[in-house]
C-alpha angles and dihedrals in degrees: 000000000000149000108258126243109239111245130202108255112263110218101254075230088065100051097082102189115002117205120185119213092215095018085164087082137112106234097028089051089059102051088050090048088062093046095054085059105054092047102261112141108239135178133162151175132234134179095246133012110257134179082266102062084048099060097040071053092056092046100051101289131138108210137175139202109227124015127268125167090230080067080079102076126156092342120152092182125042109193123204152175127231088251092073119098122216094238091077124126100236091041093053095055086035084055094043098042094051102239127166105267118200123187100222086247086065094041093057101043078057087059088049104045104105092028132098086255126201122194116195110201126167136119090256146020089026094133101042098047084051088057102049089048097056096045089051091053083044094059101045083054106248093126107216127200109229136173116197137185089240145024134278113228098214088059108013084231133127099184140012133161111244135195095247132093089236121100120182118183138172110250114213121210107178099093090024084257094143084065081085100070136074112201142185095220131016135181126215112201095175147300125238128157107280137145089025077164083079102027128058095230137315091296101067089042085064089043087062096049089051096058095039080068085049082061092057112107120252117282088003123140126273116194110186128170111247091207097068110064102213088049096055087045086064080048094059101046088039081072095042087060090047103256119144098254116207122190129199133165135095086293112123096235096044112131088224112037114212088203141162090024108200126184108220099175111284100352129045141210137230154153132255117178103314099340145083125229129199126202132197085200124077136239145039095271087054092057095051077053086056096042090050094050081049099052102038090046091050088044093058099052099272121142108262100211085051083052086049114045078043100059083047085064100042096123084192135249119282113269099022102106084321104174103221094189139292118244116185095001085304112123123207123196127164128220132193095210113139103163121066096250093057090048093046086048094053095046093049086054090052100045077054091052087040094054090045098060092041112277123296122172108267107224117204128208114179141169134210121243121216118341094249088056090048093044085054104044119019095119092061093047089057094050089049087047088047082072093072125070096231127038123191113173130198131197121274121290096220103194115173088001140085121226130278117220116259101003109114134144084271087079096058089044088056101051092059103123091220134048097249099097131093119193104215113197091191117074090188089060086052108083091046093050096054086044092051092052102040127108139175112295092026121133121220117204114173102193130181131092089250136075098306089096080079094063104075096061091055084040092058090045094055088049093051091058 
């Protein structure tokens, strides 16, 4: 994979048919969403049928299992994601037949021209600041659109179009996708070294996030996070370029304080300025989300005491410490964190949810993502896994990449500083090997952004028996 070429918007009203190559995705399914409603004729292949393609089936959509170049169809515009190569069947016809070909990235920046538009970037907590601030502009009534690369729990939903002139959307910056947009806001949650697959080293990553800033409109809104220091450094020539910076975090000087942080079970409370916040989401990391959606909504002209009560109800975004059920006093979440510091931040916030019912043992079972991820960064995986109690490691899950010799999920067990870890080849083995260790009181996370998120469901089963 590559970095993208940035492209000029193309008017929604110019795309005719739209077909996605992918369209199960995520982030592919919520963009079409929008589109159906707003009229646009949609259809796409995937690969399986999935809960997803039913229900773009369910809103207008034609959609088809496998991919065949006839799927096409009358198509004027083909749509896909940087994980499609350009061997497959449907690009290439899209490609001879001189369609018009948008990366998703592209497709989505054409949904949000016209509107007040709000990109949230960052290396991590991109999709859960997204979230909150969704639900928050949900509750004072200004009805955003969104599209988000997850889903939120309260609708099961990733996008929607909605009435209102906002539009939030995640910004990804793996593939330097977000380069496409231009908003009118942007958040900037931070900026660590990730997807070095795709960039050269750290330096270019911070390149790309300097000249995402450069996209935002004139006189729009920058929010950065003054704890990290890269970030801060956007922030700083954000207001070099004239853009209203904004600065939030547990930093002295930050313009909104994340201060007095308080695990409540699940949840927390803290301050910001003169007033508390409360969170149905655990950890530390989860409050400076919430104090970003604050920030950015207030910012924007919304009520404070609507963002607020708001973020009170955000019920949080699957996958992200997603409890999934407890069967015999063992508890079982899920978690979507694929880079060491998101691993690290989850199992912070449940060390804090374990203390506060009275201690247990936490048991990880995590999964590699990529083999290049995994090459790079396999020795700070192990230190983040060496937080839980109970450490049980699978191979790689290699998604759009082949294999590198010699990286597999072995490297990160190995790199657990202590002797409580196990690296399990066999996924199939996984399920009945949690289940076989765990004892009242015990906490399950299954972390990784693969097909571990399978696994709690099993794990639950084989508890249950």
């Amino acid at each position: 994979m590559s970095l993208v070429t940035p492209v000029e918007v193309v008017p929604a009203d110019r795309l005719g048919r739209v077909h996605f190559v992918g369209i199960g995705g995520a982030g592919m399914s919520g963009i079409a969403r929008i589109m159906l409603g707003r009229g646009i004729p949609v259809s796409g292949s995937d690969a399986k049928d999935s809960d997803l393609l039913a229900d773009l089936r369910e809103l207008g959509a034609t959609t088809y299992v496998g991919h065949a170049a006839e799927h096409v169809g009358d198509a004027s515009t083909v749509v896909v994601s940087t994980a499609i190569r350009e061997t497959n069947p449907e690009l290439a016809a899209a490609r001879e037949r001189g369609l018009l070909v948008l990366h998703r990235a592209a497709a989505l920046a054409s949904l949000m021209d016209g509107r007040r538009s709000v990109a949230v970037a960052g290396t991590h907590g991109k999709t859960t600041t997204t979230s909150m601030l969704t639900v928050a502009l949900q509750h004072a009534g200004a009805d955003p659109s969104y599209c988000i690369g997850g889903q939120l729990v309260t609708t099961g939903l990733g996008a929607a179009d909605g009435s209102g002139d906002l539009f939030v959307a995640e910004a990804d910056e793996s593939d330097g996708s977000f380069l496409m947009f231009a908003p009118k806001a942007a958040i900037v949650t931070n900026i660590e070294a990730d997807h070095l697959d795709n960039y050269a080293d750290f330096a270019m990553v911070k390149e790309t996030f300097a000249r995402f800033v450069e996209r935002i409109q004139p006189g729009g809104l920058l929010v950065v996070c003054a704890d990290d220091p890269v970030a801060r450094a956007t922030g700083e020539e954000g207001t070099r370029r004239g853009l209203t910076v904004r600065t939030y975090g547990e930093a002295e000087d930050a313009d909104y304080r994340t201060e007095g942080f308080t695990p409540r079970g699940l949840g927390s409370t803290f301050t910001v300025g003169e007033r508390t916040l409360e969170l149905s989401v655990p950890g530390r990391h989860n409050a400076l989300n919430a104090t970003a959606a604050y920030a950015t909504a207030v910012e924007l002209g919304v009520s404070a005491d609507a963002v607020a009560d708001g973020l009170a109800g955000f019920t949080g975004a699957r996958r992200r410490l997603e409890p999934k059920g407890e069967v015999g006093g063992v508890k079982v979440f899920d978690s979507y964190a694929h880079h060491p510091t998101e691993l690290a931040a989850d199992l912070r916030a449940t060390r804090d949810y374990v203390g506060e019912l009275g201690g247990g043992r936490i048991v990880a079972v995590f999964q590699p993502h990529l083999f290049s991820r995994t090459k790079f960064f396999a020795a700070e995986f192990g230190a983040a896994l060496g937080l839980a109690d109970e450490v049980i490691v699978m191979d790689v899950f290699p998604a759009r990449e082949d294999p590198i010799p010699g990286v597999t999920g072995e490297l990160v067990a190995k790199a657990v500083p202590h002797g409580r870890v196990t690296y399990e080849a066999d996924g199939n083995a996984v399920a009945g090997r949690v289940a076989a260790i765990a004892a009242p009181g015990d906490v399950i996370i299954t972390m990784g952004a693969g097909d571990v998120t399978m696994l709690g469901p099993k794990i639950l089963g084989l508890l249950g028996t």
